[in-house]
PAZALUM-606019 format. One line per 3 residues: number of its first residue (from 1); their letters; for each residue x, y, z of N, C-alpha, C. Coordinates in Angstrom, 2 decimals. Last residue first. Layout:
N
NUM = a = X:Y:Z:X:Y:Z:X:Y:Z; ...
END
This chain:
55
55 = xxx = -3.42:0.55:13.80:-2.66:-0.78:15.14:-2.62:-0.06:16.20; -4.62:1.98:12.86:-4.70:1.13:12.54:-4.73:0.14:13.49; -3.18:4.91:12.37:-3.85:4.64:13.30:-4.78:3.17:13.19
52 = xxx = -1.50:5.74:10.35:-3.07:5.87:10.26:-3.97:5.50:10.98; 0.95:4.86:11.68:0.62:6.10:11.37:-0.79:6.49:11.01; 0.79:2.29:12.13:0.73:3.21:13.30:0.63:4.24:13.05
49 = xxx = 1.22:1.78:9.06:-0.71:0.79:10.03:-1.05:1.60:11.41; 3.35:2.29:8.52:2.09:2.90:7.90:0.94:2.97:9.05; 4.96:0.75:10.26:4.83:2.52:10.56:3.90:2.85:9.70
46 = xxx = 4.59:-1.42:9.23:4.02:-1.52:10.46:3.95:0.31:10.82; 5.24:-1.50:6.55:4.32:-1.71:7.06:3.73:-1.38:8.05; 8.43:-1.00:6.95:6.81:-0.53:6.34:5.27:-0.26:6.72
43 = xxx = 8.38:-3.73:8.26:8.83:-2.34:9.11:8.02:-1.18:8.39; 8.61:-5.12:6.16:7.51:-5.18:7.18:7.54:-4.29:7.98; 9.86:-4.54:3.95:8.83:-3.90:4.08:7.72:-4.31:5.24
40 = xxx = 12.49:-4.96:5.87:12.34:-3.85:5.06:10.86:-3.69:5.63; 12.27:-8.08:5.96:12.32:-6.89:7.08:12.11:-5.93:6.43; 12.50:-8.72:3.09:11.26:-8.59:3.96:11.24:-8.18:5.37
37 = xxx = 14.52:-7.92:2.25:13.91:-6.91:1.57:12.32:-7.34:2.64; 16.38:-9.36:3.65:16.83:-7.84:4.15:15.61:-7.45:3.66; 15.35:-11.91:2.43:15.47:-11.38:4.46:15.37:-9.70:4.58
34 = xxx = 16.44:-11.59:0.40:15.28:-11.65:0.75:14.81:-11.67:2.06; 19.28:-11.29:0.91:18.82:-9.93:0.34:16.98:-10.36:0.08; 19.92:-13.92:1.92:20.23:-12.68:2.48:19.34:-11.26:2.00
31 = xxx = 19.28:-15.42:-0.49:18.73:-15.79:1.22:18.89:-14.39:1.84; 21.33:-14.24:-2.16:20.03:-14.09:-2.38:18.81:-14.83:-1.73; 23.89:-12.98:-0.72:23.52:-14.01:-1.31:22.05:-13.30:-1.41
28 = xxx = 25.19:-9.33:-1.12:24.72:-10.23:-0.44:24.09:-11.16:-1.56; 26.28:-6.78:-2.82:27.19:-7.85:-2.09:26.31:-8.80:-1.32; 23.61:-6.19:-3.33:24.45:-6.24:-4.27:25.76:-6.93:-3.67
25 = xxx = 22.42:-4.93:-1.38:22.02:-6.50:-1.53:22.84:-6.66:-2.69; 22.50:-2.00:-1.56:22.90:-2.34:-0.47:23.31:-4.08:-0.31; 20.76:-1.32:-3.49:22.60:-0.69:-3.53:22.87:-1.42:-2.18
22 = xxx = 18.75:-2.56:-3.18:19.33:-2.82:-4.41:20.68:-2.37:-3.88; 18.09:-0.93:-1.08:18.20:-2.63:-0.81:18.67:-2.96:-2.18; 17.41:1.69:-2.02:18.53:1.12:-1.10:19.06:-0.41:-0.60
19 = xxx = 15.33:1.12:-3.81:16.48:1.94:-4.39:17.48:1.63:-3.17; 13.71:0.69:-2.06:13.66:-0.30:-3.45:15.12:-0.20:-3.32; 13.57:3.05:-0.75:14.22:1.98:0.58:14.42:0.66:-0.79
16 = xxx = 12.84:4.64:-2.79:13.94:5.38:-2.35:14.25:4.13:-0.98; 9.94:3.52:-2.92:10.37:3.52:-3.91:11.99:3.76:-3.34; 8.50:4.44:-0.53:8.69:2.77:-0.89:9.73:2.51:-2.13
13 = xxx = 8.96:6.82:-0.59:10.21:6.16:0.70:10.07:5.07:-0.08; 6.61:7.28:-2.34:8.41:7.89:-2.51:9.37:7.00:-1.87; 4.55:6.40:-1.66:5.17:6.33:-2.97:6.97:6.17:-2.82
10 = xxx = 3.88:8.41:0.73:4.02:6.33:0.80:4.75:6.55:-0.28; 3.35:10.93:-0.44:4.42:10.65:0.79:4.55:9.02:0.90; 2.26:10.26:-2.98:3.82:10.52:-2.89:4.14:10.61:-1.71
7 = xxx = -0.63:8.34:-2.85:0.07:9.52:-2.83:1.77:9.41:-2.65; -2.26:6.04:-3.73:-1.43:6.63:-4.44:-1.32:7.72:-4.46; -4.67:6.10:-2.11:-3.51:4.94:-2.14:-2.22:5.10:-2.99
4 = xxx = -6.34:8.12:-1.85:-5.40:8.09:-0.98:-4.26:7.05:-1.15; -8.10:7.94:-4.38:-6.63:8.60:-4.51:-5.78:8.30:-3.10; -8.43:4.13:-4.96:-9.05:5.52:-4.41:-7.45:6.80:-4.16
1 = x = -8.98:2.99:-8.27:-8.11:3.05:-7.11:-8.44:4.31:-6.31
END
């Protein structure tokens, strides 16, 4: 794996937004809390791809 793919500035948020859609999808159906978790990481996504200049 090359080291850039496993650094702690990505690591962390991906891990600490895990950690908020759990505390957050705990009152929601499970249509709901797969919606919430794929907005999530597409928004992810998309500030990675603009941050490295990608997109």
């Amino acid at each position: 794996m090359p080291p850039d793919l496993l650094r702690l500035d990505i690591l962390v948020p991906v891990l600490v937004c895990c950690a908020l859609l759990w505390w957050v999808g705990r009152g929601l159906s499970w249509p709901a809390r797969l919606a919430t978790a794929a907005v999530t990481l597409l928004l992810i996504i998309c500030v990675l791809l603009v941050e490295r200049g990608w997109l």
